[in-house]
C-alpha positions in Angstrom: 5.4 -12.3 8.7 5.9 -14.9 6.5 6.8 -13.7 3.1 4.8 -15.6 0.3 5.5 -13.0 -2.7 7.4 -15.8 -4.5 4.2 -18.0 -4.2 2.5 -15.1 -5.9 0.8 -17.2 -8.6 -0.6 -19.9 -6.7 -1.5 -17.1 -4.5 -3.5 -15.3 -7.0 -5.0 -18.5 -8.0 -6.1 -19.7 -4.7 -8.0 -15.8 -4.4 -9.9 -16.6 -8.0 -11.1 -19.8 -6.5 -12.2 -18.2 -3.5 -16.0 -17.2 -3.3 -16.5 -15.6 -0.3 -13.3 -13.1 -1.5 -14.5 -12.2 -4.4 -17.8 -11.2 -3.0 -16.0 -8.8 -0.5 -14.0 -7.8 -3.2 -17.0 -6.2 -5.3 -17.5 -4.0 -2.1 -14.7 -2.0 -3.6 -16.8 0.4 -5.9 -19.3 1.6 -3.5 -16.9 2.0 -1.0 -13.9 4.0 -2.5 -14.2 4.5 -5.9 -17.2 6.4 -6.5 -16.6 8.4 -3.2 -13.4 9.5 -4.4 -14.9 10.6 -7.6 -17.6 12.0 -6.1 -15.1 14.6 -3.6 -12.8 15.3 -6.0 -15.2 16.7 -8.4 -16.4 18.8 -5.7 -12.9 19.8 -5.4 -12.4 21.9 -8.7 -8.9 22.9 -7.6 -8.0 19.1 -6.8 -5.1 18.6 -9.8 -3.5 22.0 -8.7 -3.6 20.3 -5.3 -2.2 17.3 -6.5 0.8 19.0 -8.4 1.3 21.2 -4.6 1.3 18.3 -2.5 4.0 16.5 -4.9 6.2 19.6 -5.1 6.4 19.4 -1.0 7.1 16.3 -1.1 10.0 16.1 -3.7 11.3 19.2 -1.9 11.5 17.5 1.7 13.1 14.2 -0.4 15.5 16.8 -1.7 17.0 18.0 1.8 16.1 14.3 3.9 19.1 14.6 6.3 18.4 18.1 6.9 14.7 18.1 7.6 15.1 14.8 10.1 17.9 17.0 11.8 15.3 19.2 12.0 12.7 17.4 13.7 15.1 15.5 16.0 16.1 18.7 17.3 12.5 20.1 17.7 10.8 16.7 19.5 14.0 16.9 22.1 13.1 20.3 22.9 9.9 19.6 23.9 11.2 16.9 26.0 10.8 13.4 23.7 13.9 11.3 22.4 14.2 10.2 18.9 15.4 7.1 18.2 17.4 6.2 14.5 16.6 2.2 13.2 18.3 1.7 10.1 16.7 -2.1 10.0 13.6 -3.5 11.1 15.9 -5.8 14.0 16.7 -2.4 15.3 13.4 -1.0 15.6 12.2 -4.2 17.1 14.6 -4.0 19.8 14.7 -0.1 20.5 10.8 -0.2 21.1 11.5 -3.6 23.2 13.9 -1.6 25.6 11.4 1.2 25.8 8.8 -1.0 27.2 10.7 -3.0 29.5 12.0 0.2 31.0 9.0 0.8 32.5 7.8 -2.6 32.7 4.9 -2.8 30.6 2.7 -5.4 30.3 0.1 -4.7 27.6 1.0 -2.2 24.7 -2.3 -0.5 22.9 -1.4 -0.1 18.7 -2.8 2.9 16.5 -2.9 1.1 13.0 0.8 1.5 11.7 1.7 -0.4 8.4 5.6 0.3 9.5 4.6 -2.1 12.7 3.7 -4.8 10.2 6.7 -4.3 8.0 8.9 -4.7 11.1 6.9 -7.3 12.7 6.3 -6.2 16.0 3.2 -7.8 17.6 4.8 -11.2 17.2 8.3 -10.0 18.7 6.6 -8.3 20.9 4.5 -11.1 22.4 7.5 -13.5 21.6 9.2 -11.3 24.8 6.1 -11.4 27.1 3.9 -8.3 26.2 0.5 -8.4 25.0 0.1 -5.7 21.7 -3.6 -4.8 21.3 -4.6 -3.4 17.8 -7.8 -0.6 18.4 -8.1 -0.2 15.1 -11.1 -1.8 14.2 -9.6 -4.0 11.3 -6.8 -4.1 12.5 -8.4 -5.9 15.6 -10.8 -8.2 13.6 -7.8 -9.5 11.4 -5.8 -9.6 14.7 -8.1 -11.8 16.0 -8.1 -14.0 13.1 -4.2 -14.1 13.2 -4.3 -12.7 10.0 -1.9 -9.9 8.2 -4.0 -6.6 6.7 -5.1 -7.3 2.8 -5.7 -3.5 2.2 -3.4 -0.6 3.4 -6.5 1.9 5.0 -9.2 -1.1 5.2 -7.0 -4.0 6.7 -10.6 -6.5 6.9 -12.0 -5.0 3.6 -11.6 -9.2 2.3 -14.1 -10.4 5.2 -18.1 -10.0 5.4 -19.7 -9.6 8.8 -21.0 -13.3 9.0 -16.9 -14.2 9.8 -16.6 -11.0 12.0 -19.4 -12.5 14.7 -18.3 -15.7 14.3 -14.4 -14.1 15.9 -16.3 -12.4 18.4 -18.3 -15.2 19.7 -15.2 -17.6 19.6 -13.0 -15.2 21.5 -15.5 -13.0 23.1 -16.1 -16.0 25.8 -18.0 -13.4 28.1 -20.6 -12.9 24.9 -24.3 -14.3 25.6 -24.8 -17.5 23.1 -28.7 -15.0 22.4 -26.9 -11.9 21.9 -27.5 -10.1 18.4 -24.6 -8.9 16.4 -25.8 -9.1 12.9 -25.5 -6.2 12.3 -22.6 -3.6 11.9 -23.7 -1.5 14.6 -23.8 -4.2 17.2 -20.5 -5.7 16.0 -18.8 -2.5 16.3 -20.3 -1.5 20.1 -18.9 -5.3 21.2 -15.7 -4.3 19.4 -16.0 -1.0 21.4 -16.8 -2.5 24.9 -13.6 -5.0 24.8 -11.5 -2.3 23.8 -11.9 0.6 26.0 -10.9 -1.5 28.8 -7.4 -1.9 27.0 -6.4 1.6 26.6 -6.4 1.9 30.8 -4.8 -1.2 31.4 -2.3 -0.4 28.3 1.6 0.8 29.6 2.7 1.5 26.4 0.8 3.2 23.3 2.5 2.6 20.1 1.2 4.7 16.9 2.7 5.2 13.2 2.4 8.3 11.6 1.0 10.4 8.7 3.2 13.0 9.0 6.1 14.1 11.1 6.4 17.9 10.9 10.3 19.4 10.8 9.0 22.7 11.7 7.7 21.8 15.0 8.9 18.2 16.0 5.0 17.1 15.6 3.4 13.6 14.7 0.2 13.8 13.1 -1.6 10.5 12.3 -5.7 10.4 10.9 -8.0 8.0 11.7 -12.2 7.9 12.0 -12.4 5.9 15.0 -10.6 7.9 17.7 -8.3 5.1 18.8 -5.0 6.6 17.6 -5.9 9.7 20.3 -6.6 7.3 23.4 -3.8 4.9 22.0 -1.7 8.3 22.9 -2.9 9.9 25.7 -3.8 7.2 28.4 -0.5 5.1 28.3 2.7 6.5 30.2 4.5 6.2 27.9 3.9 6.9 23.8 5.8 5.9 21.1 5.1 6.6 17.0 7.2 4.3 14.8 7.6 6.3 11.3 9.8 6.0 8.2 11.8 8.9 7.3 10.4 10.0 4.0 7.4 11.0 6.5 8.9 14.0 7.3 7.2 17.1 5.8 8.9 21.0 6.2 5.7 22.6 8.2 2.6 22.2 9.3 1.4 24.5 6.4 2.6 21.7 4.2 1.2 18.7 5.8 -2.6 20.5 6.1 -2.3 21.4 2.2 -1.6 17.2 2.1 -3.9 16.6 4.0 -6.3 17.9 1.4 -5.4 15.1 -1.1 -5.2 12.8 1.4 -8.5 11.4 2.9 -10.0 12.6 -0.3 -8.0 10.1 -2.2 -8.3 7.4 0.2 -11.8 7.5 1.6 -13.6 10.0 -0.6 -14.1 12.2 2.8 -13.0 15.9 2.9 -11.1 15.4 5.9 -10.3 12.3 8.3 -12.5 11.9 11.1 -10.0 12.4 13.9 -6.7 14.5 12.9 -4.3 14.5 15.9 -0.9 15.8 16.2 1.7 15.0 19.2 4.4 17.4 20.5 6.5 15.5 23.1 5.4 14.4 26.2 2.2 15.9 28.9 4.0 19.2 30.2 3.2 20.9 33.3 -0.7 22.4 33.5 -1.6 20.0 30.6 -4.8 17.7 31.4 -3.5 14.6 30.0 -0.9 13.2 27.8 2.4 10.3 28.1 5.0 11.2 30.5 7.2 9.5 27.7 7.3 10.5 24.3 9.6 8.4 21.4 9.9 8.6 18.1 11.6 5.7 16.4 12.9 6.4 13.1 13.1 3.9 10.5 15.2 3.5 7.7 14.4 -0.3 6.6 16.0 0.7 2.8 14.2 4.0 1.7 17.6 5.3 1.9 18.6 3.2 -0.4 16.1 4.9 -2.8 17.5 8.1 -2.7 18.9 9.2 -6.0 17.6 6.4 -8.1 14.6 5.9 -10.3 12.5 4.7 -7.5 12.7 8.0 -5.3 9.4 8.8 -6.5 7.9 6.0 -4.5 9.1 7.2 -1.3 6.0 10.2 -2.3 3.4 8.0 -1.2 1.0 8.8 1.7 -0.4 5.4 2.0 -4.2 6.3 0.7 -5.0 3.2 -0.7 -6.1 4.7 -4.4 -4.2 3.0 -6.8 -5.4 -0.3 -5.0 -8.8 0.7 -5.2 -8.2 1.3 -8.9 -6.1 -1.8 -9.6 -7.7 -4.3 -11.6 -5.4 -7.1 -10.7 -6.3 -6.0 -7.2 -9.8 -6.2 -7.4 -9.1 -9.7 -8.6 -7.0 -11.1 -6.1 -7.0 -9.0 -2.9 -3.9 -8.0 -0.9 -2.9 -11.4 0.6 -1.9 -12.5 -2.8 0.9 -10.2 -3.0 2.5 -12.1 -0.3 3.8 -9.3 2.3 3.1 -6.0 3.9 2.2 -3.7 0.7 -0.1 -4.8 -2.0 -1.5 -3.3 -5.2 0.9 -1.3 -7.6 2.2 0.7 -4.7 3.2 -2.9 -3.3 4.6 -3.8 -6.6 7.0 -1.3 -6.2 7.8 -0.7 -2.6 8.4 -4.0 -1.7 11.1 -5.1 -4.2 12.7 -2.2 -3.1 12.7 -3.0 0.5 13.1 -7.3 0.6 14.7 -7.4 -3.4 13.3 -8.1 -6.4 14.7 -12.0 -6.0 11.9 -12.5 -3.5 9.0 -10.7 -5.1 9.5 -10.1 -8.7 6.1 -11.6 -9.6 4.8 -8.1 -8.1 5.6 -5.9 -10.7 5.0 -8.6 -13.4 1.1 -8.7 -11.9 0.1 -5.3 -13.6 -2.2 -4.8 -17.1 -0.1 -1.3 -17.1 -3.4 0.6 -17.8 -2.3 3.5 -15.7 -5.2 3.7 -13.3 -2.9 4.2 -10.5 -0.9 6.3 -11.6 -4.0 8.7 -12.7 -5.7 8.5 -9.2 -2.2 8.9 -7.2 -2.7 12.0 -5.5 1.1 12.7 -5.3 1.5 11.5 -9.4 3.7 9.2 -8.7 4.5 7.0 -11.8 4.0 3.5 -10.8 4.2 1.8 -14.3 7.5 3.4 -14.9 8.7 2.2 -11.8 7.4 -1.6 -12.6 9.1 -1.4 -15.8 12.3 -0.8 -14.2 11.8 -3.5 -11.5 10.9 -5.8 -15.2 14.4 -4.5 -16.3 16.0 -5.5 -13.2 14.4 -9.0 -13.2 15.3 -9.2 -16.5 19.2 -8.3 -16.5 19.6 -10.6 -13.2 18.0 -13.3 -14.8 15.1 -13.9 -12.6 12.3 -14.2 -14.6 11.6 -17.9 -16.5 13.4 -19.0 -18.8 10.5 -19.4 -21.6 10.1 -15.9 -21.0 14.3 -14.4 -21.5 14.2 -16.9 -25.0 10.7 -15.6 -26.1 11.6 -11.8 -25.8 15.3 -13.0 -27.3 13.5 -14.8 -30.1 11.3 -11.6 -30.6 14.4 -8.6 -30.2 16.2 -11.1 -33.4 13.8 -10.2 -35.7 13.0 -6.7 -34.3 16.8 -5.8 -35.2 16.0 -6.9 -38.5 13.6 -5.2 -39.9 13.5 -7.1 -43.6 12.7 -10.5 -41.3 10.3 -8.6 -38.9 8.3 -7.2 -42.1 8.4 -10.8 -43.6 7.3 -12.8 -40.7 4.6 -10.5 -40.0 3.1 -10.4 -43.6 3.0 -14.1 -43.5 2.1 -14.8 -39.6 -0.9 -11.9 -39.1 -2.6 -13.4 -42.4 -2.1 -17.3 -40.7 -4.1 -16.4 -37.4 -6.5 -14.3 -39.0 -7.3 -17.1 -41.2 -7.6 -19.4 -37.7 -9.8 -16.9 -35.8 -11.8 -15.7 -38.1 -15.0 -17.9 -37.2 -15.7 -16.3 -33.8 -13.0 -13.0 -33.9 -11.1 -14.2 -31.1 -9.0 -17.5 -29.9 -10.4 -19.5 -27.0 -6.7 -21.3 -27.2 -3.4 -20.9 -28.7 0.1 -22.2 -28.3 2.7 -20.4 -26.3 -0.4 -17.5 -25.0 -2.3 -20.1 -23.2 -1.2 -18.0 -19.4 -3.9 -15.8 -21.3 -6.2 -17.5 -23.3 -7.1 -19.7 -20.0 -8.6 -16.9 -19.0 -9.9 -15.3 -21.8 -9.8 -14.9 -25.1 -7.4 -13.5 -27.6 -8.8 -11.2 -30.1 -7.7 -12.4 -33.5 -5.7 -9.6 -35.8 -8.1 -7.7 -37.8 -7.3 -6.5 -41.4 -3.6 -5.4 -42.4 -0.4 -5.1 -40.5 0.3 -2.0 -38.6 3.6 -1.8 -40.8 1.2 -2.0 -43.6 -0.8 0.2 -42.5 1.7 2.6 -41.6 3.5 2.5 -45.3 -0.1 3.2 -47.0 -0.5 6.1 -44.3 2.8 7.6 -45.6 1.9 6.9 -48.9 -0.8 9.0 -49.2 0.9 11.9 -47.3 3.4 11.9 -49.9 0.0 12.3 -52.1 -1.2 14.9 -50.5 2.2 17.0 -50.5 2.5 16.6 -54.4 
């Protein structure tokens, strides 16, 4: 995958100009916003959840290398091998060798976000297999040859008018009078194709939700069934995970799991919850004969012990997209790689640098939405403000911008000039917008004002303000 996050702007731009987006975009709302409100308030315990599941987490981050230890010892017990990638090149070429050791052909995918970070369908096809995404989006945009613009919806930025018109044009057994205007019919042609390619699939490659120390268990949720035929037809199944997956038991992913599809889809549980101990043993109906786990590293480790260790608490639910105004704006392909929204703002500097995608954490109004609907609190404006400080310090960010703040920080460490040039400049510009309240233009803000308008200052300074506030403290006292 192409990384674009240095194109960020002209990204952005190019979304704002695009109707059809912006339509989809407004879909948002309906379908996650008001349904998470509407289950957690059914939820009266849901903070107390929320304050569990991030104490589980922060405790598994805690003791990492002992907890994988853990798990690698309990999935080679039950007959599966676990596999350590430190970079996506290695994950890419462990899963290769796995395939070709049993000669396979055609590899079925549960939706994995860790497969797109590493970029496997195009390696993978780039060495003569054929990956198959089952989940739904995941198949639409595959067809499209498209990347996912939403973490839990990857096709939430396309309407159902483009959806027919990839079936038809790939669908070339489709009759030209066949109906699929609607959802339904779309989804039973999705369907038809699709079962055929979990029996002809070798290989079935999932991610993971959780991977469970206590018993060497992957558990993944989905609502369309595909991660559980993705596991259990092929002969071989393989789940491609990052390590801060790993949870101690499976008491503590189920009280997860309670925040979870809540947060993401405003559902009290996940459709389909399935969780995979090693390979089919002897009396069981079904199941791989071959069971991996390949363990990716990618930079989380990296993490460890600094101020963005809190990020690695994220269970991919999507909220603080769903919540993000810059998101609802431009969609996830703006952001220009795997990971959008604020959780994207902060993940992927840490994992490609902040030299190629520094705009991320720039492209946030700071209101705190996301950090309020996180359902493992994690703080994702402090975390953009450090990634700011690190642009900042490595001299990253434009140059307009390091001699405005400069400008600004000389008279802030003087606080006699500061006072002064206030007293004289608020006066100036309230003089200038008075007529309409607000500026439709002005020098040096027009990234803003292009937009929309600046409110003009109101009245007296806050520093004046503050002094008469004092003032009449020292009143009150006497």
């Amino acid at each position: 995958m192409q990384v674009t996050s240095p194109a960020f702007k002209q990204n952005a731009r190019g979304a704002l100009a695009d109707v059809q987006l912006q339509k989809a975009l407004g879909n948002v709302r309906a379908g996650f916003i008001d349904k998470r409100r509407k289950a957690m308030d059914a939820l009266p315990e849901f903070d107390r959840l929320r304050d569990e599941a991030k104490a589980i987490k922060d405790h598994a981050l805690a003791s990492l290398d002992l907890y994988l230890e853990a798990y690698e010892t309990k999935v080679k017990a039950s007959g599966g091998h676990v596999h350590w990638a430190a970079t996506a090149e290695d994950a890419r070429g462990i899963i290769l060798d796995i395939c070709r050791a049993v000669g396979a052909r055609t590899v079925t995918k549960g939706k994995s976000m860790i497969t797109e970070e590493i970029e496997l369908n195009d390696f993978l096809e780039g060495n003569g297999i054929r990956p198959v995404e089952t989940d739904l989006g995941e198949y639409i945009i595959q067809l499209r040859g498209e990347h996912p613009s939403h973490i839990i919806a990857p096709a939430v930025h396309l309407n159902k008018e483009q959806v027919e018109e990839d079936f038809r044009r790939v669908h070339d057994h489709l009759p030209v009078a066949r109906d699929l205007s609607e959802p339904e019919s779309l989804l039973a042609e999705a369907r038809r194709v699709l079962r055929a390619q979990y029996f002809e699939a070798d290989v079935g490659i999932t991610g993971a939700n959780f991977l469970v120390a206590e018993t060497g268990t992957s558990m993944i949720v989905t609502n369309e069934g595909n991660g559980d035929l993705t596991q259990v037809l092929p002969r071989v199944h393989v789940v491609v995970a990052s390590i801060e997956k790993i949870v101690p038991t499976l008491n503590d992913a189920a009280q997860i799991l309670r925040v979870l599809a809540r947060s993401a889809t405003g559902q009290d549980m996940s459709v389909y919850t399935t969780l995979s101990t090693g390979p089919r043993q002897e009396g069981d109906p079904d199941g791989p004969e071959e069971y991996h786990v390949v363990l990716l590293d990618n930079g989380r480790s990296s993490m460890l012990g600094t101020e963005f260790q809190d990020m690695l608490r994220c269970i991919r639910c999507g909220a603080c997209m769903n919540h993000c105004p810059v998101y609802h704006t431009v969609g996830g392909h703006a952001y220009g790689w795997v990971y959008p929204g604020p959780m994207g703002a902060v993940l992927t500097p840490s994992l490609i640098g902040v030299d190629k995608s520094g705009h991320l954490p720039n492209a946030s109004t700071f209101c705190g939405r996301c950090e309020a609907v996180c359902p493992m609190r994690i703080p994702l404006p402090r975390m953009m403000r450090h990634w700011r400080e690190r642009e900042f310090e490595r001299g990253l960010n434009p140059a307009t911008q390091r001699w405005g703040l400069g400008f600004w920080a000389f008279f802030a460490r003087r606080p006699s000039l500061y006072r002064l040039g206030a007293s004289i400049g608020i006066p100036l510009l309230s003089l200038f917008g008075r007529r309409k309240g607000s500026f439709g233009t002005l020098p040096l803000a027009g990234g803003w004002t292009k937009h929309r308008d600046l409110p003009s200052p109101q009245g007296r300074t806050f520093l004046q303000q503050w002094r008469d506030r004092d003032t009449l403290r020292q009143e009150a006292r006497t």
